[in-house]
Steps between C-alpha positions, in 0.01 A plus 500: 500500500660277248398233318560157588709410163711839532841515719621746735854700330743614702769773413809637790618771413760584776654771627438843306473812524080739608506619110558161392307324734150709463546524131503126451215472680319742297603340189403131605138704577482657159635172344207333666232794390591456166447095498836476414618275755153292514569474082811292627434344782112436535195739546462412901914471612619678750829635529720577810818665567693504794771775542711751738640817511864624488595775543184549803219696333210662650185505289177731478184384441349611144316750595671639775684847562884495423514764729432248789862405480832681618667484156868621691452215767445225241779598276787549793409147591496384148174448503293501123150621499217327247150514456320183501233400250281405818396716754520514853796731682833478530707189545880439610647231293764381679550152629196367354375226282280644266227378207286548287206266337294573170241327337176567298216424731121580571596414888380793711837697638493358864484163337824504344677675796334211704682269312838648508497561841426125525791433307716686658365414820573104440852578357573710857390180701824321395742810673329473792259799496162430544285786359142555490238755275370833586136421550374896505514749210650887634340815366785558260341808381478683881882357520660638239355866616783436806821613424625167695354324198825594274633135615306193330595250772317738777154382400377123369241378284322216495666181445838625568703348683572518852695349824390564794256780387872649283498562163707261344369519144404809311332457140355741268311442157439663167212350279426611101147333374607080612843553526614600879879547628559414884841549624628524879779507714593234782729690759778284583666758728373776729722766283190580319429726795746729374206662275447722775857707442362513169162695449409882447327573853382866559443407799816377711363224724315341189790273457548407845183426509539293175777308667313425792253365300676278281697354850141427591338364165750330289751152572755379237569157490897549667225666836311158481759284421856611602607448106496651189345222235762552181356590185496159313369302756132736517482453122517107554293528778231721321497279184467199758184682632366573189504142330321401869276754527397517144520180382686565192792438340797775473713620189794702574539788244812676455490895500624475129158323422326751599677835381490372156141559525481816658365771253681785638870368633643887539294523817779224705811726355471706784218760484134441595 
């Protein structure tokens, strides 16, 4: 995944807003397509950032329909709407922990989300949640012709996470030639269920049916736990788990070391 010789680098970004959020993301990918941050850091590094949302912003998958989402209902809440540079379906971000991991690797997709998971998996151990992989593979295809499908956190893939057959963990990935973007969301809080007030239904007992569904499939780590892990204590845990898990050593970046090699910087001003 990475060579022996080559650290792991770490960037937090905080608190920010969707735009900001997904458009960092898309510039550490295209920073990373380009060789730009291998020139710097070393052909096999790999690069994680751990970050949250604020205000709460619910995301589409790249290739899905904006029209999935009541635009009125998200904006009386206060509510942004992005499109994410991965796919998958929509996603509440609200009282979550979320990353995202990029490296240049031959490793087959399921490889690399196996080792995240793993990661994050080991890091969880230390709150007191104990969660295991999804063994089995859905037909994602047959899903997404539902219209309960809108909600990511209604189906799993394999190697997600789970507790107690609940979707705790909910990943998707981007690759371009070697280079491959993974980036998830660990609920921390059951308000991610709220998703359901907030999709385009023709159909009026889609979203109760939606709801039902994510009270069925998902847990947050406050559900598990009876406590909301703060912000700076996952990041220590995570890089904890990753020096253990990978056997590497860390370097901290700060976001400054890394937007002074982004090739496009007008894409974090606001406007994706």
């Amino acid at each position: 995944m990475t060579s022996v010789n080559h650290p792991v680098y770490i960037v937090t970004t905080g608190y920010r807003n969707g735009l900001w959020n997904m458009a960092f993301d898309m510039s550490l990918m295209d920073m990373f397509r380009k060789g730009i941050f291998q020139k710097q850091f070393g052909r096999q590094s790999m690069l994680w950032r751990f970050y949250a949302w604020d205000p709460p912003a619910l995301s589409i998958g790249h290739g899905q329909r904006r029209a999935d989402i009541d635009e009125t209902a998200c904006s009386m809440k206060g509510i942004d709407i992005v499109r994410r540079p991965t796919g998958g379906r929509a996603v509440l971000h609200i009282d979550e922990f979320t990353y995202a991991c990029l490296a240049e690797t031959a490793a087959a997709n399921t490889h690399f989300s196996a080792m995240i998971h793993g990661i994050i998996r080991h890091a969880l151990l230390g709150f007191g949640v104990k969660a295991e992989f999804k063994r089995t593979q859905p037909d994602m295809r047959k899903r997404y012709s539902t219209a309960e499908s809108a909600s990511c956190f209604t189906a799993s893939a394999r190697n997600e996470l789970h507790v107690d057959g609940r979707k705790l963990v909910g990943s998707a990935q981007r690759r371009s030639d070697r280079v491959i973007l993974q980036h998830g969301s660990l609920l921390l809080s059951g308000r991610h269920k709220l998703i359901a007030t907030l999709l385009e239904c023709k159909d009026p007992a889609v979203p109760g049916r939606i709801q039902e569904d994510l009270e069925k499939k998902t847990v947050s780590v406050q559900e598990v736990t009876g406590v909301i892990p703060d912000f700076n204590s996952l990041c220590s845990a995570m890089i904890e788990s990753i020096k253990t898990r990978l056997k590497k050593r860390v370097i901290i970046l700060t976001e400054q070391e890394l937007t002074s090699l982004f090739t496009c910087k007008s894409a974090l001003s606001g406007r994706l």
